[in-house]
C-alpha positions in Angstrom: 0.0 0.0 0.0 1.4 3.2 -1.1 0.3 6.3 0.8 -0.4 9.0 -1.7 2.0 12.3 -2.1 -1.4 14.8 -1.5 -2.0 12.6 1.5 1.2 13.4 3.2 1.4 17.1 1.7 -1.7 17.8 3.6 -0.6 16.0 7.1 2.7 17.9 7.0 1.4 21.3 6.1 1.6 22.7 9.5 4.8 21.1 10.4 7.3 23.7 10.4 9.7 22.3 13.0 10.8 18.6 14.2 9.3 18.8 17.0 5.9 19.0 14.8 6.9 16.1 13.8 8.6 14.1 16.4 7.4 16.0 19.7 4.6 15.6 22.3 2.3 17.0 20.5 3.7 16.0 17.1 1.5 14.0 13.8 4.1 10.8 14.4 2.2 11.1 17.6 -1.0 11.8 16.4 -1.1 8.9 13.6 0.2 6.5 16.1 -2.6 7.0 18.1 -5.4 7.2 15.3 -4.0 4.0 13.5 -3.8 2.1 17.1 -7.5 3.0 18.0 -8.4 2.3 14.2 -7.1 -0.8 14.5 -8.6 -2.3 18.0 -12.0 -0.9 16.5 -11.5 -3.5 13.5 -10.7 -6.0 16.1 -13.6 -5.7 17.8 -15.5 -5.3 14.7 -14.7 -9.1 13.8 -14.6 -10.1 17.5 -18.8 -8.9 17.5 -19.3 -10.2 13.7 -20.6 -6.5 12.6 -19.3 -2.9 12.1 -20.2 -0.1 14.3 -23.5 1.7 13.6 -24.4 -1.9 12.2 -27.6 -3.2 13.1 -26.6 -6.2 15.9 -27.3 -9.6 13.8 -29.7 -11.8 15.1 -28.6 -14.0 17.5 -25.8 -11.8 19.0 -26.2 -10.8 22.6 -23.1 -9.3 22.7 -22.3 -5.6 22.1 -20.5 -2.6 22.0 -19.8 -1.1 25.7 -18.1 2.1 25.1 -14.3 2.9 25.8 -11.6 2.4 28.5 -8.3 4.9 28.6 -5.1 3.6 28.5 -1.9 4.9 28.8 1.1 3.5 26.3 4.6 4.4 25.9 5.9 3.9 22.5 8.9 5.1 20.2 6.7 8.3 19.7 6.7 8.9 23.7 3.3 9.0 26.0 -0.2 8.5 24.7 -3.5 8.1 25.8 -5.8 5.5 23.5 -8.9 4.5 23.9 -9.7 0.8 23.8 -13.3 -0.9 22.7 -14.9 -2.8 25.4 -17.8 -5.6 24.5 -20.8 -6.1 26.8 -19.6 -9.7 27.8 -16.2 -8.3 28.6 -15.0 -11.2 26.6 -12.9 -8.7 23.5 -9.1 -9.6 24.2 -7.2 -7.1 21.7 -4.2 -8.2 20.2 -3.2 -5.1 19.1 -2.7 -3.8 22.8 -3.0 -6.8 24.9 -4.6 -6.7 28.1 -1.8 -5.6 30.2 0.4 -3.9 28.3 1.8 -0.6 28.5 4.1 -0.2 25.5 3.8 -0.6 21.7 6.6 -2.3 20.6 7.0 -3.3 17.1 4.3 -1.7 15.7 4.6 -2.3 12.0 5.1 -6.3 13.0 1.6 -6.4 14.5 -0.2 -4.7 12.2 1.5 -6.7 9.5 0.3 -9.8 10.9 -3.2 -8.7 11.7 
């Protein structure tokens, strides 16, 4: 998957500085965090057998239960994500594992999911 040129152009339009970039506050930050909680929503997603604002299939007595904070360390620093909780309390993310409280080899676990 290539990322396209006017993609990127508009991310780093406001990035005058490296810390922009690279810093607290920075879009290496930002995306981190966007892709991560992207991701554990997909998870979920199959875990339940339907997307969000899906109507529940029949059948299915589990469901979506809103969001728990979590606080990671990674390569970027420090950042808050919020993780999908089921009903049944039965979703075990492999993205961020139950547990864990740095993202480590990112690109390896996105890879594989």
């Amino acid at each position: 998957m290539n990322i396209r040129k006017e993609l990127l152009d508009e991310l780093l339009q406001e990035c005058k500085t490296p810390p922009d970039l690279f810093g607290e506050g920075g879009i290496l930050k930002q995306l981190t965090t966007a892709l991560v909680e992207r991701a554990l929503e997909a998870e979920l997603s199959t875990h339940l057998g339907y997307k969000k604002h899906e109507s529940r299939p029949k059948g299915q007595s589990n469901s979506r239960n809103g969001y728990s904070q979590k606080t990671v360390q990674g390569d970027f620093g420090v950042a808050e994500i919020a993780i999908p909780r089921d009903h049944q309390g039965e979703f075990e993310p492999q993205m961020v594992k139950k547990g864990q409280s740095r993202l480590s080899g990112l690109d390896e676990k996105i890879i594989s999911l």
